[in-house]
Structures are given as structure tokens and as C-alpha cells.
Residue, then its C-alpha position, 0 to 999 in steps of 0.5 A: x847636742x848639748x845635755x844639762x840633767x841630774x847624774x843619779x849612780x848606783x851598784x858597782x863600778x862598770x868596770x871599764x876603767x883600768x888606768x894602765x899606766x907605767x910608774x913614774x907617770x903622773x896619774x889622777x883618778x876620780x871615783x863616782x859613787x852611788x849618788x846624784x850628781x850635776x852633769x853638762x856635756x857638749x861634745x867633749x867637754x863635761x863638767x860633773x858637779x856635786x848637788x852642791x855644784x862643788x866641781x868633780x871634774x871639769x873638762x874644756x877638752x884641752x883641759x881636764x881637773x878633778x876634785x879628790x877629797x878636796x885636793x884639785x888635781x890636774x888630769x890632762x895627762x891621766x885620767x882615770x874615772x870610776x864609777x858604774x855608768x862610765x858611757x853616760x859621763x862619754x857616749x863616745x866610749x859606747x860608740x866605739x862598742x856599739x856594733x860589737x855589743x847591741x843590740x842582743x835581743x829585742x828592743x823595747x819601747x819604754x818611757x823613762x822620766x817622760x821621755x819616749x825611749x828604747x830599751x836595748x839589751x847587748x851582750x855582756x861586757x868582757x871588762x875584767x871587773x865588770x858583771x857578766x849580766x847582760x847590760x841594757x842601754x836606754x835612749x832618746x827615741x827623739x834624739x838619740x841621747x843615753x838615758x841610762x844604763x844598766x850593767x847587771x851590778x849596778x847603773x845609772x841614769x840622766x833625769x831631769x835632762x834637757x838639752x839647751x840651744x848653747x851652753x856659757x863657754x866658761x862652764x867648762x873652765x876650773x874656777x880656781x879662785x873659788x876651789x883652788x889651783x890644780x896640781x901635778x899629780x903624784x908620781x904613780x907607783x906599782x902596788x908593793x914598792x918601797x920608797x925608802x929602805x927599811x932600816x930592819x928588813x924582815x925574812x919573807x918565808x921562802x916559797x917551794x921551788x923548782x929544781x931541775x935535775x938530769x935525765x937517765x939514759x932510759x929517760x932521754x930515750x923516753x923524752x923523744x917517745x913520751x906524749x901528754x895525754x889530749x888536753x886540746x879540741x876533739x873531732x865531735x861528729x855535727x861539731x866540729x871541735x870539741x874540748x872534754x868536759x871534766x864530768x864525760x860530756x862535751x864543750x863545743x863553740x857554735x861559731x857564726x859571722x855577723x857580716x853587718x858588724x864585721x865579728x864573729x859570734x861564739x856561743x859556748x855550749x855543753x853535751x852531757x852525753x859522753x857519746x856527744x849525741x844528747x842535746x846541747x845547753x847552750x850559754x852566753x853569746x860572746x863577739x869578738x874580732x878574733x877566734x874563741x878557744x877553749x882549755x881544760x886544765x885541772x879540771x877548771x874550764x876557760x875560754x880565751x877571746x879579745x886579749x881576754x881569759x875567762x873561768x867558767x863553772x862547770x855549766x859554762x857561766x862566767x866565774x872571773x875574767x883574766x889578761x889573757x896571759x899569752x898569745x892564743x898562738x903560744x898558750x897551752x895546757x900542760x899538765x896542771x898549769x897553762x903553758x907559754x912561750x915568749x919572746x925575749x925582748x930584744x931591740x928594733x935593731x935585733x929584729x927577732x920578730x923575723x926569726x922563728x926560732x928566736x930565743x926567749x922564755x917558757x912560762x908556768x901560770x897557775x890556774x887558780x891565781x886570784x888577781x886580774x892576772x894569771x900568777x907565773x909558777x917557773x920562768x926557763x929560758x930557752x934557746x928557741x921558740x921550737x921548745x915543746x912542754x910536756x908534762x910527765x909523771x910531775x913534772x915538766x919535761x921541755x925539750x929542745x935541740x934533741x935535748x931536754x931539761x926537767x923540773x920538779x917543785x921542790x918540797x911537793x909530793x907530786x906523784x902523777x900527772x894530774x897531781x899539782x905542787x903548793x901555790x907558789 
């Protein structure tokens, strides 16, 4: 059905639009802000206009040019919009998320720019940027259009919207002759590379690094009877599984099937009482397509479901979201740091993925990175994916073979197993 209306945007970006692309590629990207905007749309094609009808993007749906600071740019190839309402510029997205997000609550009846509609609340969204509120969606009791949009930091909505019987084919076609001839973006480079050498480099300061030293003969005997303290899930009478919580309770996961949308539903919850008897605080409800784990590492709390790790406070609300790091298969939690191992990457012909005990690489995270990303501490290449991490007075025993290697952080007073080195 085709939608003519004024675009309003206001708050933060949703969040849902990362452009995850490789250097090289040809990348175009439009930010929205908070403001009013002109929209059309008709099945997949849009066009997005300034008040002033000043093109934002245009999209024939074969075709896509966006507007950057007066530059046009050809987005046919990568597209990356930002703006805090991304399902009002592609209903389409909401689809695809619809039975794993709404509705949450119940559904209120609502008029929204004269138009009867329905208020829906849905679960928060586990975009890495977006907010943990819980977001509504308003639509069309009529029609079923998206109205608006509220993600908690910000929204947007349609006013003024109609839908007209056709809309010109041409609407959709960028008029070069009034704003100019696209071009091929720039290549997309990662953050921190450097085009040309610099003429007098600069000395970075150089980080504390891991050392690795020989076992004793009292410690190759030990390493074979050495165990970490539990860090992993407790049997709880009434819960099943259940993870320490930094203050004496527990944390245990009310897990449910939701047969109609095909997703499992996890609601994180907190016991005081260290004896797992008192009353449960639960939080959120989160869905996902695959099961929730919990891990305790240095006193901070996360919880890992749909390639997504989450940091919570100490009563389980969400602080920041990560990428998932590593595989729930292989991550762990090893001492301070979260531990994993990972494949090398090897060629079809090696077919490694047939072999359990292939070599590749065990990696340190720190918990306490700061970018979308959980920072890598150690790298170790190992002969086999049957390597076991422990974590021993300081430092990182790994063993493998019959055999093990140690590792210290150099230049850092490590003196127990809780204890942790500088950031490196």
C-alpha cells in the first residue's frame, strides 16, 4: 500500500544499522537526525526528502542514491541508514522480528493523528547501541500501516499520512539534472588505518605482556590435580541451574517455550538468600532462538543469547551489550578473563570442521573492554581443541597433551586467582 506522510524523528539512533562491511567495499551512509522529513513509500521503493524536497535518499528498488552533505552518492551496493525510527523508513525489517518481539504486554486502543490505532509494547531490542526499554509500535487499526515508533531513547512517527491509489513512477527516479550525478562511493577503510606512511613514526608505549615460563616438577605433578574454583551453573533445589551472585544469592533463568513463535523465553532472576529459599526478582523477558547462558567473571554479571553478550548490574538490568565474543560452546570463564577456544582458519579442502581435535587458537577477553567488542588480552596457539584453561595463583595454566604451558602478565602483581593484570 502506498504511503505519502511527514517523517518526524527525534532521540537517538534505534541502533539497528551497523554496516558490517569489509575494507575495500564501497560503503554509503545517511544519517537521519531528529527533525521532519518528507517520506513515500510503495512496497520497496522510498523516497525520503527534506521539508524543502532537497532528495535523502532515493530508492527505485534497483536503484538506491543518498544525499551527504551535498554530495549524491551511489548506495546500490552498501547502504547504511541511521536514524532512530529504522522500521518506519522499511516495515519490512519489523516483519522479519515481529513474532520474536510483539506483542509483550497488552495492546492499547489509541488515536494517533486521528487515526484509530493499536499501541503495542514488545520486548527490548538486543541491538548492540539500542536502548533496553521496552519499545512500542503504533499501527493502523484500519490498515495496518506503522504509525510510530517508540525505542525508549528516541522514535519517530508518520503524520499527515495518507495512502494514495498510485503514486508517479518517476517519484522514485534521482533527478540528476537538478542534484547532481551520484558517484561510487570511497573505499571503506577500518578505523586506524593509514593510508600513507608517516615520514617520522612515532614510539607507541609498549603494553605489559605475557610471559611464559616452565613448570617445576612439583608443578607438572600439580597441573594434573589442580581444579578452579566453580565459576559455571549450580544445582538450586526448584531451579534447576543456577550461577552465584557476587553479593551470596543467586542468579537462575525461568526458561519457557513460546510454540506459536517457535522461541524460547528466558526471564533472568535474583535470589537474595544465599540458601536459594527467599523470593525471586525477576527481570526482563528476553527471546531468542537459542539457549541463555550466564557467567560470573570478576564480579560482573552477563548473560549470552542470539550472538549477543549482555552486562548487567548487580540486579540483573542491562548495562551495554557485546558480539558475542565466541562460540557458547567454547566460551568460558577463567579467572579474571572470559576464556575460548577457536579454530584456525584453514581452507575447504582441510575440512577441519570434521576433526575434533584440530589445531587453532585459545584466547583471553577482558571483561571490562569498552568498545562493541570484548578486547583480546593473550592469543596462544594450541595443537588441539581438547586444550583445558585453568586459571592458578595468577596466572593461566593450559594444558594439552599430557602437558602444560603457563602464562604471566609481565610487570603486573598478580598474586591470587582473583587478582587481574593492567588493561592491555
Amino acid at each position: 500500500m502506498p504511503v505519502t506522510a511527514t517523517l518526524r524523528l527525534w532521540g537517538e539512533p534505534d541502533g539497528s544499522q551497523f554496516g558490517w562491511v569489509m575494507g575495500n567495499e564501497r560503503f554509503a551512509e545517511l544519517f537521519l537526525r531528529p527533525g521532519e522529513y518528507r517520506i513515500i513509500r510503495d512496497g520497496h521503493r522510498i523516497r525520503i526528502t527534506d521539508i524543502d524536497g532537497t532528495p535523502r535518499l532515493v530508492d527505485d528498488g534497483d536503484r538506491a542514491v543518498v544525499m551527504t552533505g551535498g554530495d549524491p552518492l551511489d548506495a546500490t551496493e552498501h547502504l547504511s541508514v541511521t536514524m532512530s525510527a529504522t522500521w518506519l523508513r522499511s516495515p519490512g525489517r519489523l516483519l522479519r522480528e515481529l513474532d520474536q518481539l510483539f506483542p509483550s504486554g497488552p495492546v492499547e486502543d489509541v488515536v494517533h493523528d486521528g487515526h484509530d490505532c493499536l499501541r503495542i509494547p514488545g520486548l527490548p531490542a538486543r541491538h548492540l547501541e539500542a536502548s533496553p526499554a521496552t519499545p512500542r509500535i503504533t499501527v493502523d487499526a484500519g490498515t495496518g500501516v506503522l504509525l510510530a515508533v517508540d525505542n525508549g531513547d528516541g522514535g519517530g512517527e508518520l503524520v499527515d499520512a495518507s495512502s494514495p491509489d498510485a503514486v508517479p513512477a518517476d517519484t522514485f527516479i534521482w533527478e540528476g539534472d537538478r542534484f547532481g550525478t551520484p558517484r561510487r562511493p570511497d573505499p571503506w577503510r577500518p578505523t586506524g588505518v593509514v593510508e600513507e606512511p608517516q615520514e617520522e613514526p612515532v614510539a607507541e608505549p609498549v603494553a605489559p605482556a605475557w610471559s611464559e615460563r616452565t613448570l617445576s616438577a612439583d608443578e607438572v605433578r600439580r597441573s594434573g590435580e589442580q581444579v578452579d574454583e566453580a565459576a559455571g551453573p549450580v544445582e538450586l533445589p526448584g531451579y534447576g541451574r543456577a550461577w552465584r551472585h557476587p553479593d551470596g544469592g543467586f542468579i537462575v533463568l525461568d526458561e519457557s517455550e513460546d510454540d506459536e513463535r517457535r522461541v524460547l523465553v528466558y526471564r533472568p532472576g535474583y535470589v537474595a538468600d544465599g540458601a536459594g529459599t527467599g523470593d525471586v526478582r525477576w527481570v526482563e523477558e528476553v527471546t531468542s532462538r537459542e539457549p541463555m547462558f550466564v557467567y560470573v567473571v570478576a564480579g560482573r554479571i552477563f548473560s549470552m543469547c542470539d550472538g549477543t553478550l549482555t552486562l548487567r548490574d548487580a540486579d540483573l538490568e542491562v548495562v551495554r551489550r557485546y558480539r558475542e565474543p565466541a562460540s557458547r560452546f567454547w566460551l568460558s570463564v577463567v579467572g579474571p578473563w572470559f576464556g575460548a577456544f577457536e579454530y584456525r582458519p584453514m581452507t575447504d579442502e582441510d575440512e577441519w570442521w570434521e576433526e575434533d581435535n584440530a589445531p587453532g587458537t585459545y584466547r583471553l577477553f577482558d571483561p571490562e573492554s569498552d568498545g562493541a567488542e570484548l578486547d583480546v588480552v593473550l592469543e596462544v596457539p594450541v595443537a588441539s581443541s581438547e586444550v583445558t584453561a585453568r586459571w592458578v595463583d595468577g596466572e593461566l595454566w593450559l594444558s594439552e597433551g599430557g602437558g602444560a604451558r603457563v602464562f604471566r602478565a609481565s610487570d603486573s602483581p598478580l598474586s591470587r586467582s582473583a587478582g587481574r593484570p593492567d588493561r592491555l
